[in-house]
C-alpha positions, 0 to 999 in steps of 0.5 A, a space after each residue: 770944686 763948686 758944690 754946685 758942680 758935684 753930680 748929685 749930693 749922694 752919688 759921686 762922680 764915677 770913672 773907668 780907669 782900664 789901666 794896667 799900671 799900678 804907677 799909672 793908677 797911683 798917679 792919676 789917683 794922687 793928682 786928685 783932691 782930697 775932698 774930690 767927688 771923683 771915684 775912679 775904679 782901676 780895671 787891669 784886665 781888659 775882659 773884665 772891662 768888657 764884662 763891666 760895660 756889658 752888665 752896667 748902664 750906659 750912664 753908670 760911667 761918667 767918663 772912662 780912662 783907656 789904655 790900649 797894652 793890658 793884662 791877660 788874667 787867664 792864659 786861657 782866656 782870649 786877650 782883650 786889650 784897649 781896642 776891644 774895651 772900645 769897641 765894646 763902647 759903641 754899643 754900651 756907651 753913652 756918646 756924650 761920656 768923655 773918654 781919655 785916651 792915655 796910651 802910651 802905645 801910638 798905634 793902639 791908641 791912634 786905633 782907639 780915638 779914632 774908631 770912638 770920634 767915628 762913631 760919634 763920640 765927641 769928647 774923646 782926649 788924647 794924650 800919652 800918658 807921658 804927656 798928660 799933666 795933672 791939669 790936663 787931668 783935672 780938666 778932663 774930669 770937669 768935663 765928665 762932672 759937667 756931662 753928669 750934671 746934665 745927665 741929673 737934669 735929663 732924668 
């Protein structure tokens, strides 16, 4: 990676991993480099998601990693699964952001790209985590650095 392509030379680059699977999570945390810039924060639980999106700035993410199956932490609590983290994303999302659908849950995920690309999301990936390789991966992160680096200049 290019220095110049870091977002900033104190603030590293910051992805939402809404992810359930400790395998999942562990795989797209070693498939980064060592000296990666990259800090992807796991989230398991779809209504701490929510509450992340809701509290953060529409720029704190530089790009956020859906799963649509996720965990209840509270039986009593209301499920939220990937869709519901989408939908929490029209209102507290920056359009730019680019967003990796990685479901391996077809209709949840065809529900999820599809209501960010109709919303005017224009960088949204899809690819079932199956499917997804490491370089997949890795250019999916160029892209938020390289959507970070022009939200630096904006501000």
């Amino acid at each position: 990676m290019s220095e110049n392509l870091r977002t900033s030379h104190d603030s590293p680059l910051r992805i939402l991993l809404v992810e359930n699977s400790s395998r999942r999570i562990q795989t797209f945390t070693r498939w980064l480099p060592d000296d990666s810039d990259v800090v992807l924060r796991p989230v398991r639980i779809g209504n701490i998601a929510i509450e992340m999106l809701r509290r953060d700035r529409p720029r704190d993410w530089m790009g956020v990693m859906l799963d649509y199956d996720l965990n209840l932490f509270d039986k009593s609590a209301v499920y939220r699964c990937g869709g519901d983290v989408a939908q929490t994303m029209l209102a507290r999302t920056d359009r730019e952001i680019p967003v990796l659908v990685h479901s391996m849950n077809p209709a949840g995920a065809a529900f999820m790209c599809e209501l960010l690309v109709g919303a005017g999301f224009d960088n949204v990936t899809c690819i079932p985590f199956e499917d997804v390789t490491r370089r997949d991966f890795l250019e999916w992160i160029d892209r938020c650095r390289e959507v970070a680096v022009v939200h630096l200049e904006d501000e």
